[in-house]
C-alpha positions in Angstrom: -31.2 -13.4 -60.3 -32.8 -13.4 -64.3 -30.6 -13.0 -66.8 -31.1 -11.8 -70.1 -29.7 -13.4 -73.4 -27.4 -11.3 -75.7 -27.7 -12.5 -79.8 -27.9 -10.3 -83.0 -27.5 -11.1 -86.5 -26.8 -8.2 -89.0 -27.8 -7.7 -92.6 -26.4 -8.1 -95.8 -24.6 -10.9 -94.2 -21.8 -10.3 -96.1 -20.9 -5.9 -96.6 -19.0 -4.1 -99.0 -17.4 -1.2 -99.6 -19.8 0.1 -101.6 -22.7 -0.7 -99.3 -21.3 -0.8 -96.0 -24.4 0.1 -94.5 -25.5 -2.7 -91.9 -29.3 -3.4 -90.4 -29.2 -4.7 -87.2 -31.6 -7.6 -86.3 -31.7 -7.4 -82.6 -32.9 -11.4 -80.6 -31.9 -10.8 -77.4 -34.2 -12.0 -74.6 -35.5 -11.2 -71.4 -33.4 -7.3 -71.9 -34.7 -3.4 -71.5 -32.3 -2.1 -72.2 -29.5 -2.1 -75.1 -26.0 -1.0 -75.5 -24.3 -1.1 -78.6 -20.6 -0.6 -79.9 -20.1 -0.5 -83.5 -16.5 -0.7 -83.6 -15.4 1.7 -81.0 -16.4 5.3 -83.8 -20.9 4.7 -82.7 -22.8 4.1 -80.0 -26.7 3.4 -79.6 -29.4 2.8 -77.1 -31.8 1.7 -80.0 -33.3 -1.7 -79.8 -32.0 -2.4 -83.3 -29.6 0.3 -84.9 -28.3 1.0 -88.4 -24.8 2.2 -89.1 -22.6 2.6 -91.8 -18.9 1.6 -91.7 -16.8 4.3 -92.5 -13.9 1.8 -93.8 -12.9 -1.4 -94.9 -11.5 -3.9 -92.8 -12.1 -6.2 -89.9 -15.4 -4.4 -87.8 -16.9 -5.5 -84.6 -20.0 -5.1 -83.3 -20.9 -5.4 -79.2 -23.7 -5.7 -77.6 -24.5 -4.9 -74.1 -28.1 -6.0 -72.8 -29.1 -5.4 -69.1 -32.2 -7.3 -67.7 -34.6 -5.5 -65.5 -32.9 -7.2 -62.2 -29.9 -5.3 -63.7 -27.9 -8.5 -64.5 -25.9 -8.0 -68.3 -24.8 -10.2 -71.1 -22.8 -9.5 -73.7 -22.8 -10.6 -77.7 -19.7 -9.7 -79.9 -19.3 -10.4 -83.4 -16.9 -9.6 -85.9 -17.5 -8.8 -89.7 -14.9 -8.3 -92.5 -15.6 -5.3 -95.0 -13.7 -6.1 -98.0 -11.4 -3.8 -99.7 -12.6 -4.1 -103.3 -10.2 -2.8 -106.6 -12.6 -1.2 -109.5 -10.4 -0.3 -112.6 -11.3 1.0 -115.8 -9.0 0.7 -118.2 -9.9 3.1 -121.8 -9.0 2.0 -125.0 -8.0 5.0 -127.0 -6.6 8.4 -126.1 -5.5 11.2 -128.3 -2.7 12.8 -127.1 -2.7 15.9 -129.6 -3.2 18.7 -126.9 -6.7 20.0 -128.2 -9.3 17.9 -126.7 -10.1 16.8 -123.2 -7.1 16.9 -120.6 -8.2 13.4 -119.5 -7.8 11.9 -123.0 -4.8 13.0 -123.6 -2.6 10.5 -121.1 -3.4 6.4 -120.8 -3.9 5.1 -117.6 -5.9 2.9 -115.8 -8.8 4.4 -113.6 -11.0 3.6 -110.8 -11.0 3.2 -107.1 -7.2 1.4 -106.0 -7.1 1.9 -102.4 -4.1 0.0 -101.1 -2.3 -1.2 -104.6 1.3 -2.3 -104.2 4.2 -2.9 -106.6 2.2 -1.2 -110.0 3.5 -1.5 -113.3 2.4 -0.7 -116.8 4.4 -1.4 -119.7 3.5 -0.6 -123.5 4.9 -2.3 -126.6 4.0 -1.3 -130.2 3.1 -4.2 -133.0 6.6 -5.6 -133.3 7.2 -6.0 -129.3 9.3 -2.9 -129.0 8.9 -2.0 -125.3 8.1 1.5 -125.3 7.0 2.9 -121.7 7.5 1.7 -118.3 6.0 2.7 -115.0 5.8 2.0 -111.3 4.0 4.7 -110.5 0.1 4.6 -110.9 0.0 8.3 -111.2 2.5 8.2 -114.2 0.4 7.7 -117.3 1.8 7.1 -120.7 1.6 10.2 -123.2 2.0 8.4 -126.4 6.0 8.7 -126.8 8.4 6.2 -127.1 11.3 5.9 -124.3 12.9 8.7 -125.7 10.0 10.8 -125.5 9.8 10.9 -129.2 5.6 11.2 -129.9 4.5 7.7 -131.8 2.4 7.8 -135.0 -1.4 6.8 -134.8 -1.6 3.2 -134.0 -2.7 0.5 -131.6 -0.3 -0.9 -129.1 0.1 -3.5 -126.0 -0.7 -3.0 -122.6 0.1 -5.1 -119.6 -1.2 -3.5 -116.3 -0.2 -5.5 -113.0 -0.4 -4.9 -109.2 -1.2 -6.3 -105.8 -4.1 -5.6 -104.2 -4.5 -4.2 -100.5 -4.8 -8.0 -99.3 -2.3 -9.6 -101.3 -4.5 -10.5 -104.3 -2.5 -10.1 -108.0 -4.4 -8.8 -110.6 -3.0 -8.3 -113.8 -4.5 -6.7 -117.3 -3.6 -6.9 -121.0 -5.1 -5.5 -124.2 -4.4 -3.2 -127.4 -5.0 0.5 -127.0 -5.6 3.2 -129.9 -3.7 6.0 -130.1 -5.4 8.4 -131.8 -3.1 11.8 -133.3 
């Protein structure tokens, strides 16, 4: 009996987590009808379907087709969806008590999904090491290990962590304190 021919390419080639939306470009031939399996979490009957991946991570996509004759073939392919590390990391804060609540700690901000072994350490001018932490939800509130508050100034910095896949990533610079 006829078969048909299973194929598909997706687009953007390449998605992200911050546009993990992917078009479907179905080329199948000699089908009427479609199946598809996004993953196991969506399923569609369309011709060509959109869907947007709900995580990051390796995705597959399967694709049924059944010829008239009611003979099938099958396309899978496989994408990767990146976990991607944003940080933001301010440089001054005033931690006096009177101003913004998010002002008054130093940390680094943005979107960390999956960081491993974090640590921040400050120093002032003359290399004193003044605040340590392992925990990203620590931040430092301008004191010295003691917990003594520092006068106005600008000090060192050294942010560094693994990302979700291994990847280090590791950030220095001066930050103002502002009283």
């Amino acid at each position: 009996r006829p078969s048909p021919v299973a194929d598909f390419t997706y687009n953007p080639e390449q998605p992200t987590i911050k546009d993990p939306t992917v078009i479907t470009n179905n080329q199948s031939i000699n089908a009427v009808s479609y199946s598809w399996d996004f993953n196991g979490a969506f399923t569609s009957a369309e011709f060509a379907p959109t869907y947007t991946f709900p995580d990051t991570g390796i995705q597959q996509i399967t694709l049924i087709v059944t010829h008239q004759s009611g003979c099938q073939d099958t396309a899978i392919q496989f994408l990767d969806i990146p976990p991607e590390v944003f940080i933001y990391i301010p440089n001054v804060f005033s931690p006096n008590g009177q101003g913004d609540p998010e002002n008054e700690f130093f940390r680094p901000v943005g979107i960390l999904p999956g960081v491993q072994r974090y640590r921040m350490l400050i120093w002032d001018r003359w290399g004193n090491l003044l605040f340590t932490s392992n925990d990203l939800s620590t931040p430092w509130g301008g004191t010295n290990q003691s917990n003594d508050p520092l006068p106005q100034g600008v000090y060192i910095y050294v942010v560094e962590f693994v990302g979700p896949r291994g990847e280090p990533y590791k950030y220095a610079g001066d930050v103002t304190l502002l009283r």
